[in-house]
VOBA-1610 file (N, C-alpha, C; in pm, whole numbers, padded with zeros to 5 digits, always signed):
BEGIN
Unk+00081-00122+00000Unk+00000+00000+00000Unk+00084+00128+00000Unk+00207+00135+00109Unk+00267+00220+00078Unk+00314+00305-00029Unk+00403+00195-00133Unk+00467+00187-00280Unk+00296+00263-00346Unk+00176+00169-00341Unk+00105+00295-00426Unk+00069+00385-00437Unk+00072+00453-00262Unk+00058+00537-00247Unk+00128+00677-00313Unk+00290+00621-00331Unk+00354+00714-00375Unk+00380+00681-00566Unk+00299+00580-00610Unk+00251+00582-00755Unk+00172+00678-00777Unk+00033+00666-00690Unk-00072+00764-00688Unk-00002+00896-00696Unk+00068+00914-00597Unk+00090+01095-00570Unk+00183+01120-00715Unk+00286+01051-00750Unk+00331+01077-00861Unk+00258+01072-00968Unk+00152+00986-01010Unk+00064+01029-01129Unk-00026+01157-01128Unk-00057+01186-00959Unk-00125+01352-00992Unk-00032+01438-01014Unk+00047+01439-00967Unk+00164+01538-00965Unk+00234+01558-01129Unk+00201+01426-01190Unk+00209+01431-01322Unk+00089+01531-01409Unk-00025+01583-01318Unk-00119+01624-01420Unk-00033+01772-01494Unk-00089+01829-01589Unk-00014+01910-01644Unk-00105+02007-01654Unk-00128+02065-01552Unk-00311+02189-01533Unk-00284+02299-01633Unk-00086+02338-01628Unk-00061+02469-01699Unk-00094+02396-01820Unk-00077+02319-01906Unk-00138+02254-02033Unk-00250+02285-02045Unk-00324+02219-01962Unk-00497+02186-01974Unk-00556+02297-01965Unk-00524+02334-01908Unk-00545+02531-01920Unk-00542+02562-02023Unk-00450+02582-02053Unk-00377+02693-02189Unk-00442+02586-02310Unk-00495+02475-02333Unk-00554+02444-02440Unk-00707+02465-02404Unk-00731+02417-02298Unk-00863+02459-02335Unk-00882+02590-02335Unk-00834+02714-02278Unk-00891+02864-02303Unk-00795+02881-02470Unk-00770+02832-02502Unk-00690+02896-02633Unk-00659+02761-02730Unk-00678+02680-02716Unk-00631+02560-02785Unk-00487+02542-02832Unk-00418+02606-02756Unk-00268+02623-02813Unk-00177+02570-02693Unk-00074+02515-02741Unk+00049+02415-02627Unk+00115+02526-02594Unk+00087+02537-02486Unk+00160+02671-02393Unk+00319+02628-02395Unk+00346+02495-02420Unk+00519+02452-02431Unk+00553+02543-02568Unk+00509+02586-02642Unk+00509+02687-02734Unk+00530+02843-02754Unk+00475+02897-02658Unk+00462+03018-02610Unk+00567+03037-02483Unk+00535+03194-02488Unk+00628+03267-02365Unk+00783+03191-02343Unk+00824+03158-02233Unk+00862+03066-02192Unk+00894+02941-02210Unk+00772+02862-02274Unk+00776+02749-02280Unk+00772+02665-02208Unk+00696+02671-02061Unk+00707+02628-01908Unk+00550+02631-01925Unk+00509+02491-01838Unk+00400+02479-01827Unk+00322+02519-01692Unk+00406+02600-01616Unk+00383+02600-01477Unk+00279+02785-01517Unk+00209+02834-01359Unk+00166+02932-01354Unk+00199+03050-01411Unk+00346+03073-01401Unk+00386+03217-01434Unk+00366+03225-01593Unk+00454+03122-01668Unk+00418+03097-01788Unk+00277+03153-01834Unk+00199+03059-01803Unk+00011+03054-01802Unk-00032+03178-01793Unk+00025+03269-01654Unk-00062+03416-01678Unk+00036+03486-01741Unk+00167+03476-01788Unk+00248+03575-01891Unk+00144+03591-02046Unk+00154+03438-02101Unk+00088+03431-02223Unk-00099+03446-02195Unk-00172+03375-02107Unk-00355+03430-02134Unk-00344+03538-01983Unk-00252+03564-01932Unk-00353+03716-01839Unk-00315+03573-01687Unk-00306+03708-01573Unk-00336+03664-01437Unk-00423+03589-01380Unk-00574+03610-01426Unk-00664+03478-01365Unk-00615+03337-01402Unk-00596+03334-01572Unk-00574+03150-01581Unk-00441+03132-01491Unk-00362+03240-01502Unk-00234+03227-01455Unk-00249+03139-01244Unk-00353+03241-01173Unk-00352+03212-01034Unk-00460+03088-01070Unk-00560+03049-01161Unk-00558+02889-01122Unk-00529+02843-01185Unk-00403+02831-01219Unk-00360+02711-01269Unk-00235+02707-01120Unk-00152+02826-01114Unk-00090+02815-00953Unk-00196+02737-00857Unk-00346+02762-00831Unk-00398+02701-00730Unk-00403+02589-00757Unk-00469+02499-00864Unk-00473+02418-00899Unk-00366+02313-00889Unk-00223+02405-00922Unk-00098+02247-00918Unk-00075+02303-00795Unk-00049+02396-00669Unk-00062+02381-00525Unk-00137+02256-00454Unk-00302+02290-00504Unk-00417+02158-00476Unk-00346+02033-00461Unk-00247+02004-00625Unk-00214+01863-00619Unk-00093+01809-00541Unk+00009+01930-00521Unk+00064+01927-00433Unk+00048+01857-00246Unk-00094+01949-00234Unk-00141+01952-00121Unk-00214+01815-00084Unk-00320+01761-00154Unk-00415+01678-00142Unk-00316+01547-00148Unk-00224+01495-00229Unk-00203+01362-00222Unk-00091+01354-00083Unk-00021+01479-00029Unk+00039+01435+00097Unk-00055+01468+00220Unk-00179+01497+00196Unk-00247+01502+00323Unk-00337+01347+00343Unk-00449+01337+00235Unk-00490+01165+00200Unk-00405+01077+00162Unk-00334+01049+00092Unk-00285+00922+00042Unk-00232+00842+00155Unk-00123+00919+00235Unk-00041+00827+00345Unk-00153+00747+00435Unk-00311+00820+00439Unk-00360+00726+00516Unk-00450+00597+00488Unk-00428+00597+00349Unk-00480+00477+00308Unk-00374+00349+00391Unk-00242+00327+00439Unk-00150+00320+00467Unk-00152+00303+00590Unk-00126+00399+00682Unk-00092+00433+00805Unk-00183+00510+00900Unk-00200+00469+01036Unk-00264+00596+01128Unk-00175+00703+01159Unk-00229+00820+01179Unk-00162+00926+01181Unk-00019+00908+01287Unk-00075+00822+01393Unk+00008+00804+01474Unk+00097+00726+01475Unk+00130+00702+01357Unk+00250+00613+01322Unk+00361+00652+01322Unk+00483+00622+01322Unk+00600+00657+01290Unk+00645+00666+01149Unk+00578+00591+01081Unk+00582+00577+00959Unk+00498+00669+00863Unk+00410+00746+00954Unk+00316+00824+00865Unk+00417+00928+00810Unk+00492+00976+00862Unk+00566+01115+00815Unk+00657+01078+00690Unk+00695+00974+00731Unk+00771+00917+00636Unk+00701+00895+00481Unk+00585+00833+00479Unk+00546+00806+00371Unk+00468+00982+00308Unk+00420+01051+00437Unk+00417+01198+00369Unk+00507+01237+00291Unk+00614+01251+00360Unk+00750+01262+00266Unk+00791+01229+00166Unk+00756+01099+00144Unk+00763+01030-00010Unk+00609+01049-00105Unk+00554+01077-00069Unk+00436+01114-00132Unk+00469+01247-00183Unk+00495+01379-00082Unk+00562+01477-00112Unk+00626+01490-00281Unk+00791+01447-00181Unk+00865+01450-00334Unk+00804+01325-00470Unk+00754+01313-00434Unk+00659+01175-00587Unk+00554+01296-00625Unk+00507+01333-00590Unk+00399+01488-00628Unk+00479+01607-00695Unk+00620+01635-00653Unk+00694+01720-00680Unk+00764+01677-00824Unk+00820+01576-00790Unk+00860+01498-00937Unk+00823+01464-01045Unk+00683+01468-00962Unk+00564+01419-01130Unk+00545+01495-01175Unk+00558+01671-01134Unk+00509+01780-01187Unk+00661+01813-01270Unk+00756+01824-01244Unk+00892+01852-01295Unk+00888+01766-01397Unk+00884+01622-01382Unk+00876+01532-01507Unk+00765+01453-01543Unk+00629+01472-01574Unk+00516+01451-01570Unk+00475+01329-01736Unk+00493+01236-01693Unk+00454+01109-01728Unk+00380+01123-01874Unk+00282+01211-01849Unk+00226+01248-01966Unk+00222+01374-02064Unk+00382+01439-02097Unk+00412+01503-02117Unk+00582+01448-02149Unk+00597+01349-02172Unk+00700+01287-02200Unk+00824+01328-02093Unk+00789+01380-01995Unk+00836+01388-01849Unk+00971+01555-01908Unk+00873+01628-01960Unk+00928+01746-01988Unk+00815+01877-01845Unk+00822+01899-01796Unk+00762+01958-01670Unk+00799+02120-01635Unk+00762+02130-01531Unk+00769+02266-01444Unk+00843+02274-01378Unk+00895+02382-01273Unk+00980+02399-01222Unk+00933+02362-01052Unk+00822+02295-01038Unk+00817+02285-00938Unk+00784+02349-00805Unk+00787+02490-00805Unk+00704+02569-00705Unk+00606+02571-00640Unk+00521+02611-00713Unk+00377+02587-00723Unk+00378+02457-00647Unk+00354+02359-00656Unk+00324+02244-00589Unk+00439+02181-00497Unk+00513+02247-00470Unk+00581+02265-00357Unk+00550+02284-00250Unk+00520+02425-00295Unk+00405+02470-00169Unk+00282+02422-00122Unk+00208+02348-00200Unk+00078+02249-00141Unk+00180+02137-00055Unk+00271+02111-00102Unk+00299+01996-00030Unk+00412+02055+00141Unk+00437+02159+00117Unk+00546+02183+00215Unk+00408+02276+00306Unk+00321+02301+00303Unk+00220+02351+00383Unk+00170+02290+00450Unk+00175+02136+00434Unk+00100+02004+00490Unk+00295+01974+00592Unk+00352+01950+00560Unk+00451+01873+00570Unk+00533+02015+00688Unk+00573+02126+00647Unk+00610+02242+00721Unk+00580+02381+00737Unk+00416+02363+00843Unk+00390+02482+00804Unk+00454+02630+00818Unk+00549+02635+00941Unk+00619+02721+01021Unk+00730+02771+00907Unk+00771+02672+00865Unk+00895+02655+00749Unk+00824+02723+00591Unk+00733+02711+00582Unk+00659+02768+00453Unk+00615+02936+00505Unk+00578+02936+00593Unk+00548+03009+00658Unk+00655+03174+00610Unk+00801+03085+00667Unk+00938+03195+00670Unk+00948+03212+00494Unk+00941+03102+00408Unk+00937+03104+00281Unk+00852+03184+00218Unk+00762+03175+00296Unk+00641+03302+00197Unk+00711+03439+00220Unk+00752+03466+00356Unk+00760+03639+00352Unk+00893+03651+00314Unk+00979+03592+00275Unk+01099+03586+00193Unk+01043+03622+00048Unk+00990+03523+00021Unk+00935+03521-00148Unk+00869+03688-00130Unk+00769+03782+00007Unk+00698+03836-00055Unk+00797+03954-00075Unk+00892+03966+00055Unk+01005+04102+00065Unk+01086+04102-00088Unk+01146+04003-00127Unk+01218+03958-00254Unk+01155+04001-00342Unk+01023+04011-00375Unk+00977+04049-00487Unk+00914+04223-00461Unk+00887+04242-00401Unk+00891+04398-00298Unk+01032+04446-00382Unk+01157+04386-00320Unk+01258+04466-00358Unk+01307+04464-00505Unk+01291+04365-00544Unk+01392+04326-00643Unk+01303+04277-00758Unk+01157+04275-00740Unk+01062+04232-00858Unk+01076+04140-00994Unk+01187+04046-00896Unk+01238+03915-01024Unk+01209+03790-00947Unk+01090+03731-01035Unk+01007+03610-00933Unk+01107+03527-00958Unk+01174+03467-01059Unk+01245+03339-01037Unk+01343+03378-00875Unk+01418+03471-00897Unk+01517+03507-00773Unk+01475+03476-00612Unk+01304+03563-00660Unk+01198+03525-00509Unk+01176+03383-00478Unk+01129+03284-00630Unk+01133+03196-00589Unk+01241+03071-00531Unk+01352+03100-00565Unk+01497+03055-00513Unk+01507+03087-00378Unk+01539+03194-00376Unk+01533+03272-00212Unk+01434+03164-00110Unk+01326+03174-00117Unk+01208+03107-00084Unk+01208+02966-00065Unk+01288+02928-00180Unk+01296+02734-00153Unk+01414+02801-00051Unk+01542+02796-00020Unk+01627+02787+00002Unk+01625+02838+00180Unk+01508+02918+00212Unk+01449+02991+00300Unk+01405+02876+00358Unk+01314+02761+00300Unk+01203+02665+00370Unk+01316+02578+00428Unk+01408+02535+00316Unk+01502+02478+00377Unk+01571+02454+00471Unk+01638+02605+00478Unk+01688+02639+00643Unk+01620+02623+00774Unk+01499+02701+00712Unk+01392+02707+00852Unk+01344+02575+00911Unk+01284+02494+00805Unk+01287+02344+00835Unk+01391+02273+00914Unk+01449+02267+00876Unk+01586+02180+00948Unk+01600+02294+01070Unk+01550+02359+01074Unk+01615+02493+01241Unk+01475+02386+01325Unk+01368+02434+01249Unk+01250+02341+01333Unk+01288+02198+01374Unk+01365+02130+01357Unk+01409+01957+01346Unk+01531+01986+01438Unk+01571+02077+01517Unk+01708+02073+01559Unk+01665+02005+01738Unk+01694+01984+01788Unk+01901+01969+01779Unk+01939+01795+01713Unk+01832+01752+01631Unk+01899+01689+01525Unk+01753+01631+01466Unk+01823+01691+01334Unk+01718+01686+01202Unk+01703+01558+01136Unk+01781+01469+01208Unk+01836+01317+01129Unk+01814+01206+01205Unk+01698+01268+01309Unk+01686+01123+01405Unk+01582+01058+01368Unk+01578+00934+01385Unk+01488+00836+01304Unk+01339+00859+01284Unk+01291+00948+01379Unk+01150+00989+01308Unk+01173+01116+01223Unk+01238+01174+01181Unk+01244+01243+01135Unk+01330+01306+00985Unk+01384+01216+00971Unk+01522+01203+00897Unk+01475+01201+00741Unk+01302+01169+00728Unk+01289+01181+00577Unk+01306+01333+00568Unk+01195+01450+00707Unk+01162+01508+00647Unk+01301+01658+00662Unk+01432+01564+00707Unk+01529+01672+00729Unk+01578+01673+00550Unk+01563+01532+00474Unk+01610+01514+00384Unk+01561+01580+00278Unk+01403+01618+00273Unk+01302+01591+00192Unk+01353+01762+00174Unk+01402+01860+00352Unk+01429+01952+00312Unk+01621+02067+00258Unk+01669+01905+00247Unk+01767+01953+00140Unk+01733+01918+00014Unk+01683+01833-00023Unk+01677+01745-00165Unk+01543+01849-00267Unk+01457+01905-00201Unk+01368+02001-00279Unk+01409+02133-00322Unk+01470+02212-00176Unk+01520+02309-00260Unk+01662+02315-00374Unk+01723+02202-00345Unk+01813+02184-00457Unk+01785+02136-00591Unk+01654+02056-00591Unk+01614+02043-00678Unk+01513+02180-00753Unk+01464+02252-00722Unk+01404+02358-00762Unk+01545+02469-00789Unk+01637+02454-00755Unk+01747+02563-00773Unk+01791+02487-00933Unk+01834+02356-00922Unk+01852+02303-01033Unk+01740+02325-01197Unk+01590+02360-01144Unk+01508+02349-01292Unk+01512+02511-01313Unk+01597+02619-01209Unk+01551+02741-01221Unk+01700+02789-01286Unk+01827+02682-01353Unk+01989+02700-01389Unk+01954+02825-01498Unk+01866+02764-01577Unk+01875+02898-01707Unk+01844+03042-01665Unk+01738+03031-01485Unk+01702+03163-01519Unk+01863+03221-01383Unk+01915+03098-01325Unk+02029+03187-01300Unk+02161+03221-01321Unk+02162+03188-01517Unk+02227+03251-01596Unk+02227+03396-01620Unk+02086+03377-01666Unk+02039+03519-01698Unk+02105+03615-01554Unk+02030+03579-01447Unk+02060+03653-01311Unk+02232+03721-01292Unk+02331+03653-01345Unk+02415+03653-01337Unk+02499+03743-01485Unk+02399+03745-01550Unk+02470+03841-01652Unk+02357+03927-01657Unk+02305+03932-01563Unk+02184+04093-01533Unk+02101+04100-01619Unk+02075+03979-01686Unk+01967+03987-01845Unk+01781+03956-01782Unk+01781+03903-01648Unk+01664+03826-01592Unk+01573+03929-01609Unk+01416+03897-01627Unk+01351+04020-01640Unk+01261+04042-01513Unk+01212+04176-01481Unk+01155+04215-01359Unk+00979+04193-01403Unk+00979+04164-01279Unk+00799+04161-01293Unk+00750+04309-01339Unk+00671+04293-01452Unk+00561+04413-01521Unk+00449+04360-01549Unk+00341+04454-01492Unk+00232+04381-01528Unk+00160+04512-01625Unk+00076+04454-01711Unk+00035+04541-01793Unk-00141+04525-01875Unk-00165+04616-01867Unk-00315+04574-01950Unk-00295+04556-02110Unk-00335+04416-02111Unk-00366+04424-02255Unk-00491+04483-02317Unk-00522+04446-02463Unk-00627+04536-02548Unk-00773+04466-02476Unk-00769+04361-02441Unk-00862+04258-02427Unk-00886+04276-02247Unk-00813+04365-02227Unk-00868+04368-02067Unk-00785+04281-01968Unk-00710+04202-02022Unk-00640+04095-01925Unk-00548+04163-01860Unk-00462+04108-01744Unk-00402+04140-01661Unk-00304+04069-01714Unk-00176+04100-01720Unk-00077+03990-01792Unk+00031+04038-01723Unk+00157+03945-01730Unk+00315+03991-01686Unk+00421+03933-01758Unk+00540+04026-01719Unk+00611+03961-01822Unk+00701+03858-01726Unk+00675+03810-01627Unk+00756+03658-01571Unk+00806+03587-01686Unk+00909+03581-01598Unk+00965+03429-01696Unk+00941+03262-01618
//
């Protein structure tokens, strides 16, 4: 039961909402457009801010829902083992969205459903990550940067919450779960911290189009 549990979470985590979105309001493969990222920012750069925030809510949702139900098909809460299989449910939700099964495992960067899953898993730790992400973009109005900052933020804070040792046997997925995510989200975000590094990255603008939409230029 365990093992399917974390099949399950990886096949939602595989859904591809920024897709399903962007074809059904437009019939066009958003892997095409803007970016070429199927995740939120993408989504409201090319159709406008609303599809953009649900399709963010939406892969959050899937984030969220398979590490809060699935482990208990499995386990009582009061298990030792429950956290553990959260954890692997977690990153199997995270992975499916980065390399999503039905999409020939070409994906997102992972944010977005990060946060459904690190809200269940650390709320205190998501918590420090949000007002990082919100000051970061306050100052410096370059979301990939906010969103780096932000993983790298949950990270720390997590493992500060797990101290005076983050590696003891009940706990040790979720000290792991919080090095292994934000490195992995630093890793799908390399191109935009090229750009960052030769000052080319672009700042959040949001602008009205002819059609009334709310749009930005995120990358």
């Amino acid at each position: 039961m365990p093992a399917l549990a974390v099949l399950l979470a990886y096949l939602i985590g595989s859904l591809p909402f920024g897709f399903i979105v962007a074809w059904l309001i437009s019939k066009e493969d958003i892997r095409t457009k803007g970016s070429g990222n199927i995740g939120a920012t993408n989504v409201a750069r090319v159709l406008g801010a609303k599809w953009g925030i649900l399709v963010l809510v939406l892969d959050a949702f899937k984030g969220l829902l398979p590490v809060w139900g699935l482990p208990q098909l499995a386990y009582a809460t009061q298990d030792p083992n429950f956290l553990h299989l959260q954890v692997a449910c977690g990153v199997a939700t995270i992975v499916g969205h980065m390399f999503p099964c039905y999409l020939k495992f070409q994906g997102g960067k992972g944010v977005a459903t990060s946060l459904g899953v690190i809200l269940i898993l650390s709320p205190w730790a998501t918590l420090g990550a949000f007002v990082v992400f919100v000051v970061s973009i306050l100052v410096w109005r370059i979301v990939s940067l906010s969103s780096m900052l932000a993983a790298v933020t949950f990270g720390a804070v997590s493992l500060w919450t797990l101290r005076p040792n983050p590696f003891a046997p009940d706990t040790w997925t979720l000290a792991a779960f919080s090095l292994l995510i934000p490195t992995l989200i630093l890793l799908r975000h390399r191109t935009n911290i090229k750009r960052l590094l030769k000052g080319e990255e672009p700042k959040f603008q949001s602008k009205r189009q002819s059609n009334g939409d709310l749009t930005s230029s995120m990358q």
